[in-house]
Structure formats: structure tokens, C-alpha cells
N, C-alpha and C positions, 0 to 999 in steps of 0.2 A: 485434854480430857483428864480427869481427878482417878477415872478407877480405871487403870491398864486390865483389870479382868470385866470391865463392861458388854464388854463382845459376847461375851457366854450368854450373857443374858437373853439378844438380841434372837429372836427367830428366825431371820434368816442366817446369822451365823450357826447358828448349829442345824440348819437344812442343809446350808454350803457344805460344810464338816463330813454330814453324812452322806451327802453327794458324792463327795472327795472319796470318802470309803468304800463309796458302793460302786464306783468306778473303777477304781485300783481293785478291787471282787474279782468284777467283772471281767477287765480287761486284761487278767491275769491268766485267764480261760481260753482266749484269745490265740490264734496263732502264729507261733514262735516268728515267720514272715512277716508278723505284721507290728512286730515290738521297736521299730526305727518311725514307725509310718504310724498310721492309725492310733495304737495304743498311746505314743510318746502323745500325741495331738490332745488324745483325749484326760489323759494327765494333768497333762498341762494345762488344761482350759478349766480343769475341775480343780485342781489348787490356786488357780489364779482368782478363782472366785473369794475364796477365803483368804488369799494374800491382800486383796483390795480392802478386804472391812478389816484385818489388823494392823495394815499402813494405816487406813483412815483413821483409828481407834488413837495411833501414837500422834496424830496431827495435835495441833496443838488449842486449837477450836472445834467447836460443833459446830460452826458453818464448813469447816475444811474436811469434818468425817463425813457429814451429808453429802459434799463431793462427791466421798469416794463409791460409796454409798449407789450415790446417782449410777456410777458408772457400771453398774450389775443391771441397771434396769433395760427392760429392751424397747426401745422407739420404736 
């Protein structure tokens, strides 16, 4: 890909972003028992959304970002 800041542009990357933020809020509220368990899961699942479209972004085709892309969608 030509612009490494592409992503920004993209609407679902800054829904991901925001997701990501509105979770780590959230789950910050959350309690203190459940920051191994639960919280770490839900972390986890809401940066990996946005890890998938900035790997995809550095691939080195737009067939190979659509990939990664795909792999956000739910079947």
C-alpha cells in the first residue's frame, strides 16, 4: 500500500479505535476478580480488531489488506 496513514481514513478503522477505547472505559469499572479473566478477553478481542486492519494496511497489496479486512467480517 502507497499511504501507511490509509487506515484512518477507513470507517471501520476508526469504529475499531473507538470500540477499542470504549472497552478499555468500560472494563476498567469492572471488578478487580475479573482483570485475568473477562476484562483481559475483552481487551484483547477489541485491539485485535484494529491490529488486523494495520497488518493488513503494511501488506504489500490491496488484495492482501482485503484479507485481512475479510477477517473482521462475521459469517
Amino acid at each position: 500500500m502507497q499511504d501507511n496513514k490509509g487506515y484512518k481514513k477507513l470507517k471501520v478503522y476508526r469504529e475499531a479505535h473507538k470500540l477499542a477505547l470504549d472497552v478499555y472505559s468500560i472494563t476498567a469499572k469492572f471488578p478487580k476478580s475479573e482483570i485475568f479473566g473477562l476484562v483481559s478477553q475483552m481487551r484483547r478481542a477489541a485491539v485485535s480488531v484494529v491490529a488486523n486492519i494495520l497488518e493488513g494496511q503494511a501488506r504489500a497489496t490491496r488484495k492482501e489488506f482485503k484479507q485481512f479486512l475479510s477477517i473482521l467480517t462475521v459469517h
